[in-house]
Backbone bond lengths (Angstrom), bond angles and torsions (degrees), N, CA, C in turn:
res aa  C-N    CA-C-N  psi(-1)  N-CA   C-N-CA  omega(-1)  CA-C   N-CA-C  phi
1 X - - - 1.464 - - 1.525 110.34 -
2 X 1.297 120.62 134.55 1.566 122.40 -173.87 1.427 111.90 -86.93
3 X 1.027 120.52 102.46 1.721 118.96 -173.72 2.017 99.38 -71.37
4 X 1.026 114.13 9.89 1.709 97.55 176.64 1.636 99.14 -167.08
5 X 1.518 117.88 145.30 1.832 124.34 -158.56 1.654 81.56 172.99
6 X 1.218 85.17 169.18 1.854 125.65 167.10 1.641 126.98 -159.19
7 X 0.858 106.62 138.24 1.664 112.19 170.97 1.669 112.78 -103.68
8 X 1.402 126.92 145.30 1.289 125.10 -163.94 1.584 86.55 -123.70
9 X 0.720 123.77 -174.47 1.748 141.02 177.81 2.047 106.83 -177.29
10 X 1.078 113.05 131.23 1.599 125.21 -168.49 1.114 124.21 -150.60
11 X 1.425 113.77 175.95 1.714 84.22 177.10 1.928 80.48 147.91
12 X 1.716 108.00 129.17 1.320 114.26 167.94 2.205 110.75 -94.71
13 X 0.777 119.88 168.50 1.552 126.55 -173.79 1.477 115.63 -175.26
14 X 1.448 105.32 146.10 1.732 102.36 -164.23 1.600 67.61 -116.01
15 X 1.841 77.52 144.52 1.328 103.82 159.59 1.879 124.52 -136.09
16 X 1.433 131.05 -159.06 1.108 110.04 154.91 1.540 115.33 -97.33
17 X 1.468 98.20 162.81 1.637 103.09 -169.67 1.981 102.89 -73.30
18 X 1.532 92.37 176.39 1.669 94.61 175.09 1.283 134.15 -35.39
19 X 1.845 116.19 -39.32 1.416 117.65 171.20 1.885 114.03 -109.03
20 X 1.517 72.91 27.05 2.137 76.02 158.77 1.981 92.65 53.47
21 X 1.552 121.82 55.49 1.333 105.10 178.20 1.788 105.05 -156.27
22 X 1.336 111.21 -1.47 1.159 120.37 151.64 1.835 120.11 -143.33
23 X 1.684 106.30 160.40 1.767 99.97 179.51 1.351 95.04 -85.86
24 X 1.406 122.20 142.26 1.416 121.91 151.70 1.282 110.57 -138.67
25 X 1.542 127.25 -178.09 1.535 126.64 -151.55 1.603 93.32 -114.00
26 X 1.285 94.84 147.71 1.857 111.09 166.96 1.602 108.52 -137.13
27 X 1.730 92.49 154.91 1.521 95.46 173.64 1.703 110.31 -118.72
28 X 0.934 103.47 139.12 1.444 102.68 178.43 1.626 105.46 -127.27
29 X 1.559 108.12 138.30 1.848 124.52 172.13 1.146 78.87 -130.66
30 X 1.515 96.05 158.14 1.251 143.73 -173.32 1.790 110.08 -160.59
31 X 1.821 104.44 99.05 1.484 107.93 173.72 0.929 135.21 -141.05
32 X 1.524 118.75 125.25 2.019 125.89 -169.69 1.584 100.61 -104.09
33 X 1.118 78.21 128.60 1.849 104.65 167.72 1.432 135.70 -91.80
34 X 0.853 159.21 -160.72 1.393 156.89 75.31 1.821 129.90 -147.83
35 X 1.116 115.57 164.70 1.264 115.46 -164.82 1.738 101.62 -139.09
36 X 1.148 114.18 121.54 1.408 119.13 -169.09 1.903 114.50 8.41
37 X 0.936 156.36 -57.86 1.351 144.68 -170.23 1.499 108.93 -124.23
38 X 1.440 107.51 -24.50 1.841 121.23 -179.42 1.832 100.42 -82.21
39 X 1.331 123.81 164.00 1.077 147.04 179.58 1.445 105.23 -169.58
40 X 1.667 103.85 161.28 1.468 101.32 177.72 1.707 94.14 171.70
41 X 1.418 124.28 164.84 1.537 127.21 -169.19 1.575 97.13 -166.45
42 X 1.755 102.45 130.85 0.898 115.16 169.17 1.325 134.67 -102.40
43 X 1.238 161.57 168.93 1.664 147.87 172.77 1.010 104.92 -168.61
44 X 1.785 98.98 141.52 1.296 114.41 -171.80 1.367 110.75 -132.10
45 X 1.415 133.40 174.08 1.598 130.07 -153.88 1.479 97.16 -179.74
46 X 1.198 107.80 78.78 1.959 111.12 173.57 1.256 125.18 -116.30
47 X 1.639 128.52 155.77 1.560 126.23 174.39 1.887 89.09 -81.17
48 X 1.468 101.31 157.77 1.501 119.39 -167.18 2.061 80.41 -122.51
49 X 1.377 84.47 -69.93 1.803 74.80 -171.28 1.724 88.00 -153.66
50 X 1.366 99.18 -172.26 1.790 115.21 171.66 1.412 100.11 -111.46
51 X 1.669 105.46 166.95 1.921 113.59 -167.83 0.976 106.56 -121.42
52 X 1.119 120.17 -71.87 1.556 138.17 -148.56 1.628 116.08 157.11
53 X 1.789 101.05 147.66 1.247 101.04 -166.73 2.041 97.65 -86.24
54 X 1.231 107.27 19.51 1.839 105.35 -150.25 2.145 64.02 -116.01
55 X 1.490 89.87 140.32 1.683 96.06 171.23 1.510 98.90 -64.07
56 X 1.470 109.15 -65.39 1.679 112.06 -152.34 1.417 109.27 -55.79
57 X 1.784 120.36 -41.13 1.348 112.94 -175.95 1.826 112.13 -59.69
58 X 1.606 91.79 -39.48 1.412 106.59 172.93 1.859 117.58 -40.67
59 X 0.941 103.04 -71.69 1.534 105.80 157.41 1.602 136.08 -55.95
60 X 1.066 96.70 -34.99 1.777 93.77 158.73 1.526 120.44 -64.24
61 X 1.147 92.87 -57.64 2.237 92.00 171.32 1.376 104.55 -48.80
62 X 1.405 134.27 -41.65 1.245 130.69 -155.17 1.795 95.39 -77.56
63 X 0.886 123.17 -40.21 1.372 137.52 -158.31 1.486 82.82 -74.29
64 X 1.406 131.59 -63.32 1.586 128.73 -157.12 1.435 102.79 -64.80
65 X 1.059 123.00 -32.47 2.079 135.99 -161.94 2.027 81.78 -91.15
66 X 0.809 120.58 -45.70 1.621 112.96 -167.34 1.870 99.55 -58.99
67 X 1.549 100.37 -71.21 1.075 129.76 174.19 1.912 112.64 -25.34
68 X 1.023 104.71 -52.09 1.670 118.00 160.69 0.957 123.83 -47.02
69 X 1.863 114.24 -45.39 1.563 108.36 -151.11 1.386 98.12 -108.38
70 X 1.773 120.43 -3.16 1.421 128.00 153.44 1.676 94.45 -59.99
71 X 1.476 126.65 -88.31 0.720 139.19 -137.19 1.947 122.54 4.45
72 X 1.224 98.85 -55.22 1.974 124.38 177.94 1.525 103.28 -89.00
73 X 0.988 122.06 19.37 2.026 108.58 -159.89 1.560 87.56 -136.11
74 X 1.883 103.18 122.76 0.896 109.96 158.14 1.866 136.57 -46.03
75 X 1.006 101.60 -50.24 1.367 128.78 -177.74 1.333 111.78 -93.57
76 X 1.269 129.34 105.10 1.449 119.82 -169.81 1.387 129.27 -90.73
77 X 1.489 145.55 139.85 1.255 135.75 -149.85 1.720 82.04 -92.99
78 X 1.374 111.49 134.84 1.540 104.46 155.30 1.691 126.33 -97.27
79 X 1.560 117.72 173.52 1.380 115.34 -152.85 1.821 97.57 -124.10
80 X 1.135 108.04 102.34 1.355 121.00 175.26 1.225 128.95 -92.65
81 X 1.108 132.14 154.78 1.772 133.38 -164.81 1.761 136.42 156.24
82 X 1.142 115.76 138.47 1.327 95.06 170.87 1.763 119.37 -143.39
83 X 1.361 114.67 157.25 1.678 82.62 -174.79 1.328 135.53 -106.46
84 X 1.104 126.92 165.74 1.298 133.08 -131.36 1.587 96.26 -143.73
85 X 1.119 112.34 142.60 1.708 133.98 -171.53 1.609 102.43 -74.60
86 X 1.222 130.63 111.15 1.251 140.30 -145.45 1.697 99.86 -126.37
87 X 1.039 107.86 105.24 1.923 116.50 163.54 1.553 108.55 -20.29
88 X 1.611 94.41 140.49 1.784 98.05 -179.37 1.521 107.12 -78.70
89 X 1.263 128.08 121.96 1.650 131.62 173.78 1.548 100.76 -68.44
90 X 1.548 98.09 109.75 1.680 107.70 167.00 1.411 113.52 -91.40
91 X 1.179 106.61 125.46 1.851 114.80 -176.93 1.181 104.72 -84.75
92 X 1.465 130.64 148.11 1.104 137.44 175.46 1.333 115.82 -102.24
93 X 1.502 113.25 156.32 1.337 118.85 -171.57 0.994 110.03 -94.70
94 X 1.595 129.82 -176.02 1.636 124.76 -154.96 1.593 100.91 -100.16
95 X 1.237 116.56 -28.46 1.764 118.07 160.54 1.704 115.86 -50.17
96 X 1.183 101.93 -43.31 2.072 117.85 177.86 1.030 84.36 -72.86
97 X 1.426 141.57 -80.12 1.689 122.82 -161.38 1.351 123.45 -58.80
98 X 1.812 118.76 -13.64 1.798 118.53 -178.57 1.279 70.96 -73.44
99 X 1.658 125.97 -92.74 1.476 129.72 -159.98 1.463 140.21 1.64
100 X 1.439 94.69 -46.98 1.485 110.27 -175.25 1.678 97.05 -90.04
101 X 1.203 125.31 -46.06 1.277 115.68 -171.70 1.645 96.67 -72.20
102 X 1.080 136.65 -47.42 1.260 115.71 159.64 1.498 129.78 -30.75
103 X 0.721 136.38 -27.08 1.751 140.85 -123.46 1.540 82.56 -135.89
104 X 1.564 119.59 -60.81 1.564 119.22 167.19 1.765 122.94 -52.74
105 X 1.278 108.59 -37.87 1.523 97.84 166.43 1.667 115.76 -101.58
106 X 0.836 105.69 7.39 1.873 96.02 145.22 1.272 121.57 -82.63
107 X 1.124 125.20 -44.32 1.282 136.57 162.91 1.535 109.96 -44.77
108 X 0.778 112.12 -60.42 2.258 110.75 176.35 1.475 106.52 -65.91
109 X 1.726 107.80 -24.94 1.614 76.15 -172.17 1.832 91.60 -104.72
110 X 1.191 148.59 7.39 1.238 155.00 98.63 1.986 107.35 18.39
111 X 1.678 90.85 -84.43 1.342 108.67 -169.03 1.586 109.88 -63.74
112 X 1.640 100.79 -28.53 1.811 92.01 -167.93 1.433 85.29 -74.29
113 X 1.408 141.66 -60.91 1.524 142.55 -140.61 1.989 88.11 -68.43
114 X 1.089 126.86 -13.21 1.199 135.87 170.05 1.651 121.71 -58.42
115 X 1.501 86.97 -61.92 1.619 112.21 -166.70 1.904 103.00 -70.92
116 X 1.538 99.18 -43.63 1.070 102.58 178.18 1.693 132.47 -56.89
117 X 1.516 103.02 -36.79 1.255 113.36 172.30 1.308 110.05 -60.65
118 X 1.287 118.10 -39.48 1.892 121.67 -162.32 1.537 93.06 -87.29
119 X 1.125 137.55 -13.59 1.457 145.04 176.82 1.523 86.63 -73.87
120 X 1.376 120.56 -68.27 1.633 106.07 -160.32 1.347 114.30 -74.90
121 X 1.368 119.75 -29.56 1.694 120.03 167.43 1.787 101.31 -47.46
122 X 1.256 108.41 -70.05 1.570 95.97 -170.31 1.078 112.72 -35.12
123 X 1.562 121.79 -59.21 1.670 136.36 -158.44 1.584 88.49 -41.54
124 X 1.604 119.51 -81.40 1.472 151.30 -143.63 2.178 72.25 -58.48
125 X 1.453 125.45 -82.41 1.233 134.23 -159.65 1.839 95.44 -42.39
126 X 1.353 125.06 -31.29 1.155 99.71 -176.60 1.671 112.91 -97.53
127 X 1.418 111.16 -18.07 1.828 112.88 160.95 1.012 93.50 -68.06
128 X 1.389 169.75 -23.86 1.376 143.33 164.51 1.455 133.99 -68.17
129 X 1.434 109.24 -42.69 1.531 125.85 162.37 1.541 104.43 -62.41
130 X 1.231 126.40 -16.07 2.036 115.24 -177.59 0.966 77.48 -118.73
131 X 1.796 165.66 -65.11 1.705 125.57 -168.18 0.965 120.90 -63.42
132 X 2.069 125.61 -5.43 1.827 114.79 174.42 1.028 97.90 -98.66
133 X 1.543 130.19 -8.09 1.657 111.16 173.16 1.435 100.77 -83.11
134 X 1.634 119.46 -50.04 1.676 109.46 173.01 1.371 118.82 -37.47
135 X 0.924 130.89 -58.44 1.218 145.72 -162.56 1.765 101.06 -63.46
136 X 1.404 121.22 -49.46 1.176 129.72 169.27 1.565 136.41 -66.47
137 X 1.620 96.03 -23.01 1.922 98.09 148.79 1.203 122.00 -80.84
138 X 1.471 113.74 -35.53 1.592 135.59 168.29 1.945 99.86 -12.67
139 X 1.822 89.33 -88.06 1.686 94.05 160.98 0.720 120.35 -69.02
140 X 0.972 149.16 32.04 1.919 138.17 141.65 1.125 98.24 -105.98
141 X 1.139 159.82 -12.85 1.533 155.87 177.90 1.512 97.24 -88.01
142 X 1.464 141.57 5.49 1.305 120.11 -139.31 2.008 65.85 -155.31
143 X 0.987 127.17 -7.01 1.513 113.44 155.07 1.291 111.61 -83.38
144 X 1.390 126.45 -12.33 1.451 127.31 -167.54 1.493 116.71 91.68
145 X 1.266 117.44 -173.16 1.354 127.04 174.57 1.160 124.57 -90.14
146 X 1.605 134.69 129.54 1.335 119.78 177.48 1.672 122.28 -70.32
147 X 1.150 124.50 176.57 1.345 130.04 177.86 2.006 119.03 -82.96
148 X 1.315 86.10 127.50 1.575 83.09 -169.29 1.872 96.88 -115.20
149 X 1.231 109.68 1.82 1.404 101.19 -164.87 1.906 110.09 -87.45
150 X 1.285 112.63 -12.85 1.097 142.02 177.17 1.528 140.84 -137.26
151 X 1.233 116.39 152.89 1.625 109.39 175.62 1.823 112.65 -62.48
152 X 1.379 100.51 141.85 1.224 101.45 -176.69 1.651 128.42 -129.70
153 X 0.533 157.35 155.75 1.815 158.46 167.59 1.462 109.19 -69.97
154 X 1.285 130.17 116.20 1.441 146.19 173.34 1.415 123.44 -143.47
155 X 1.093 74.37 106.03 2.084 100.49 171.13 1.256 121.68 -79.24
156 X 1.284 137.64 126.96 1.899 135.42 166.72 1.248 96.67 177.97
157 X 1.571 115.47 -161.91 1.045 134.77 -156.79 1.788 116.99 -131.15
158 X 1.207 105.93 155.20 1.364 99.35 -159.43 2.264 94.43 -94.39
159 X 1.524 96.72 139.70 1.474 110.95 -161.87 1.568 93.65 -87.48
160 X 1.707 98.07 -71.82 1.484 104.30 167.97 1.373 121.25 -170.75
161 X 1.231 115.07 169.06 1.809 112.73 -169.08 1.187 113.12 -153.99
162 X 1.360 87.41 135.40 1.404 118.93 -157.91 2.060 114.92 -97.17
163 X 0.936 98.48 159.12 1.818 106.07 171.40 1.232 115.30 -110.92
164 X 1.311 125.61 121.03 1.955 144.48 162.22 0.932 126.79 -122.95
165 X 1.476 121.44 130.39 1.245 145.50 141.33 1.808 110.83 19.23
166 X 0.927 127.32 91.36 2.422 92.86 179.75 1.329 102.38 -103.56
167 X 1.670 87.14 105.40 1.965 98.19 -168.25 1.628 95.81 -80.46
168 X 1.174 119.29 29.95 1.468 107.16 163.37 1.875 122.78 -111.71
169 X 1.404 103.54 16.11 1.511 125.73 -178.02 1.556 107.42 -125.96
170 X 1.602 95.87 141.89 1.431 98.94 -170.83 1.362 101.35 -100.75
171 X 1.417 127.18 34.84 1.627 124.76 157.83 1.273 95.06 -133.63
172 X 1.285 115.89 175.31 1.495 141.34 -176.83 1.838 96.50 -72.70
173 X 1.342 115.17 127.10 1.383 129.67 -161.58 1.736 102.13 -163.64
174 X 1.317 103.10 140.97 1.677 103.28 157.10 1.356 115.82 -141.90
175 X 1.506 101.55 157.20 1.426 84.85 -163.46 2.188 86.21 -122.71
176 X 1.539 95.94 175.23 1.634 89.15 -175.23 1.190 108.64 -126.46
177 X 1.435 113.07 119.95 1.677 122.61 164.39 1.176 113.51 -69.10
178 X 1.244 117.07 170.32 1.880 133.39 167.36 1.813 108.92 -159.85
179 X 1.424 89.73 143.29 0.954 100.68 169.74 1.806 115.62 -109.29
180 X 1.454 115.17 138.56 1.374 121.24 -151.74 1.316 97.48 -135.22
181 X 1.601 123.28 124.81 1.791 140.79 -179.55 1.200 86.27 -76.12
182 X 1.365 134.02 177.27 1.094 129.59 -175.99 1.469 87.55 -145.37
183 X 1.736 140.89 162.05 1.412 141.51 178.59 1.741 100.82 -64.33
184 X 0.844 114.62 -23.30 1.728 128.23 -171.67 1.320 97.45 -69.71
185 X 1.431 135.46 -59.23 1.240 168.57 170.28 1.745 100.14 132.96
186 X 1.315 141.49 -1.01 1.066 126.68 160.74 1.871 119.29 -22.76
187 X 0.702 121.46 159.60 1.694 145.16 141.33 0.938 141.94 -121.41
188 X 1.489 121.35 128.33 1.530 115.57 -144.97 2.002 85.00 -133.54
189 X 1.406 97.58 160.18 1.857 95.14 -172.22 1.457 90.79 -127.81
190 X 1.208 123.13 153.33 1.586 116.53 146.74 2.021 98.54 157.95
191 X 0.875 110.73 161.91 1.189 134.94 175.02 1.891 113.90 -0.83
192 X 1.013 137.89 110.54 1.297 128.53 -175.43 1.712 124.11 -65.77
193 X 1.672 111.09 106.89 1.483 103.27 -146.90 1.491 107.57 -71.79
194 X 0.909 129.38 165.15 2.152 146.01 -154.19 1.025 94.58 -89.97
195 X 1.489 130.21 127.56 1.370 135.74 156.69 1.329 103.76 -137.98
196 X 1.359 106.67 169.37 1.316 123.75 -160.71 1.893 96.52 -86.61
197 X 1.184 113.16 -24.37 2.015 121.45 -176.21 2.235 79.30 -102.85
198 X 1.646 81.45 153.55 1.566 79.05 161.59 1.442 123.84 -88.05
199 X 1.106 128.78 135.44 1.296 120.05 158.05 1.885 129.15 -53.69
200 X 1.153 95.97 149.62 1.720 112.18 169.87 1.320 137.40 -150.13
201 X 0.699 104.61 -175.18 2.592 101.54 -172.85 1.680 70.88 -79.34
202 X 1.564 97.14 128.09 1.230 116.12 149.12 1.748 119.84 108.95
203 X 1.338 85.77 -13.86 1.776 96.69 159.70 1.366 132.25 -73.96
204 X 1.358 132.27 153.73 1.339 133.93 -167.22 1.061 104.06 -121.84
205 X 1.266 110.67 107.11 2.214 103.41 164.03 1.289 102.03 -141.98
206 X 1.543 112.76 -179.49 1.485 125.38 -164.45 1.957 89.22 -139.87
207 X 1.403 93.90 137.52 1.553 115.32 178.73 1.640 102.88 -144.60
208 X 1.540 97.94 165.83 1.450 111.69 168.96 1.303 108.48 -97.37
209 X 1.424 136.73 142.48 1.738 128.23 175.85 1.992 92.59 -147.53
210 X 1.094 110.15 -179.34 1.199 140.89 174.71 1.610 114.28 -92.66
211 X 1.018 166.99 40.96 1.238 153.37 168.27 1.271 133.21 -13.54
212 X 1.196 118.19 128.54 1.346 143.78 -156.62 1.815 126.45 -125.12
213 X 1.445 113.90 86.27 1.779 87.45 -170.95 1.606 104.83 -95.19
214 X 1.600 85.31 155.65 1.816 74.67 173.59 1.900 117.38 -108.81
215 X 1.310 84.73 177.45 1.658 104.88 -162.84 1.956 100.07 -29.05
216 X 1.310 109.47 -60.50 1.607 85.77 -168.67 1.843 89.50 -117.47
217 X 1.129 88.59 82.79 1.751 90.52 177.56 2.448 100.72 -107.79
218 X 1.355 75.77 159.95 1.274 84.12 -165.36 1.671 125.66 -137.95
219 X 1.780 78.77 38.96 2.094 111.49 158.65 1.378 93.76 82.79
220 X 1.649 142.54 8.96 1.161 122.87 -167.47 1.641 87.00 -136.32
221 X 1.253 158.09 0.02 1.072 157.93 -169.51 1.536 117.11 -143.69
222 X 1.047 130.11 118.91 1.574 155.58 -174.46 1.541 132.26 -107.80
223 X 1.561 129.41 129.25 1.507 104.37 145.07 1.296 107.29 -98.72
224 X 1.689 115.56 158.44 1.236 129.77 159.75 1.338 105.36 -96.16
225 X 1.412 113.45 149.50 2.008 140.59 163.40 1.069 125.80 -99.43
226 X 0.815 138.25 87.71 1.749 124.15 158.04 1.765 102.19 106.17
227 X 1.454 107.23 65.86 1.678 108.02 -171.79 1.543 108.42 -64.81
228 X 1.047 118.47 97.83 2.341 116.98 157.70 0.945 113.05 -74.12
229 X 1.284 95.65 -174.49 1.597 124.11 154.84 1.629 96.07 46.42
230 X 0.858 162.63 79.64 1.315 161.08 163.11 1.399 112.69 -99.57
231 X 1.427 98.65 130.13 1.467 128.38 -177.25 1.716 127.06 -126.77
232 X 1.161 111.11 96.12 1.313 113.20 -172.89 1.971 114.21 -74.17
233 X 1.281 113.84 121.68 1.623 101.55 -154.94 1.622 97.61 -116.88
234 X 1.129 103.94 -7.11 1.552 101.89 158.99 1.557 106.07 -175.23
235 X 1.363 147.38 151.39 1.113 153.15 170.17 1.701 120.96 -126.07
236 X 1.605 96.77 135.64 1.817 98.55 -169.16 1.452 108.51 -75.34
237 X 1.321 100.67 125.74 1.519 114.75 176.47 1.568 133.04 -64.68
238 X 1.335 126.78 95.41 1.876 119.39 -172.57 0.938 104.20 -41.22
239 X 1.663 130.15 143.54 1.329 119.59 132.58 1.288 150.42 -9.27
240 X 1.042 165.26 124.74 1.130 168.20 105.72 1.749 114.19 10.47
């Protein structure tokens, strides 16, 4: 018994094109697989080329392009078809063809005077979001630096908190960060401190931590160590 085979199925055929107004040729495969417990089948359905709106010429091209792609192939694809009552092709006049090409480049230059505007909103929308954040370390640089040489007291609000991995346990564990505004506007990162209510984005408490700056920090960003003393000074209320 063969635990793995396929069967192919093929075969070229004229049909009519998309608006039913000329014959042109398609190829279609059709193939099942399998391999001891796996199975699976693929199929395909493509234009090869266009013929002619005349059946017989239509079929003669098809016959010469078939005839070719036997040529080297053991197994020959055969060419199936039949014909079919095909829409009258109305030609357009040279006023219908200015028109439309008119009508098509208003439309592009429409879309560019389009694209362009939303090009400069972003630009301008993103110089605004980096001069209110400049502007917003600005004053926080202008409270000074916090204290890193000691534990300290820090009050703000929780930004947001996140879930990780704690690659320091040999079972599956996570542990929860937060990020915390500080009244200063500092931000400080580190471990989400233990309270007896849960914490969430948008709560206010005051703890003792350790401060931490890092390598290219720039007086407005912190880690905290070892969160105490925790004090929840107001908490955001769910809905109802």
């Amino acid at each position: 018994m063969n635990n793995f085979g396929s069967t192919k199925r093929e075969y070229f055929y004229i049909a009519s094109g998309e608006l039913n107004k000329m014959y042109v040729l398609r190829y279609f495969c059709h193939e099942e697989w399998f391999a001891y417990d796996n199975s699976g089948e693929n199929q395909t359905d493509h234009h090869v080329r266009n013929l002619s709106i005349d059946w017989k010429k239509a079929v003669a091209k098809a016959n010469e392009y078939v005839k070719n792609v036997n040529a080297n192939r053991a197994k020959k694809i055969r060419l199936l078809g039949e014909p079919v009552v095909l829409d009258k092709i109305v030609r357009k006049d040279k006023e219908a063809i200015a028109q439309e090409k008119a009508e098509k480049l208003a439309k592009e230059e429409f879309w560019a005077r389009v694209n362009a505007e939303r090009n400069n909103n972003f630009v301008y929308a993103c110089w605004g979001t980096y001069m209110a954040n400049s502007c917003k370390k600005f004053g926080v640089r202008q409270q000074g630096a916090l204290d890193t040489s000691k534990r300290v007291t820090l009050v703000g609000t929780i930004k947001s908190v996140k879930q990780y991995i704690n690659t320091f346990s040999y079972h599956e564990s996570y542990v929860y960060k937060s990020l915390i505004e500080l009244d200063s506007g500092h931000k400080v990162f580190g471990s989400l401190p233990n309270t007896d209510a849960a914490l969430d984005v948008g709560d206010r408490i005051q703890f003792d931590a350790k401060l931490e700056e890092p390598k290219d920090s720039d007086e407005t960003f912190y880690y905290y160590k070892r969160p105490t003393k925790v004090k929840l000074l107001n908490q955001v209320k769910e809905c109802a």
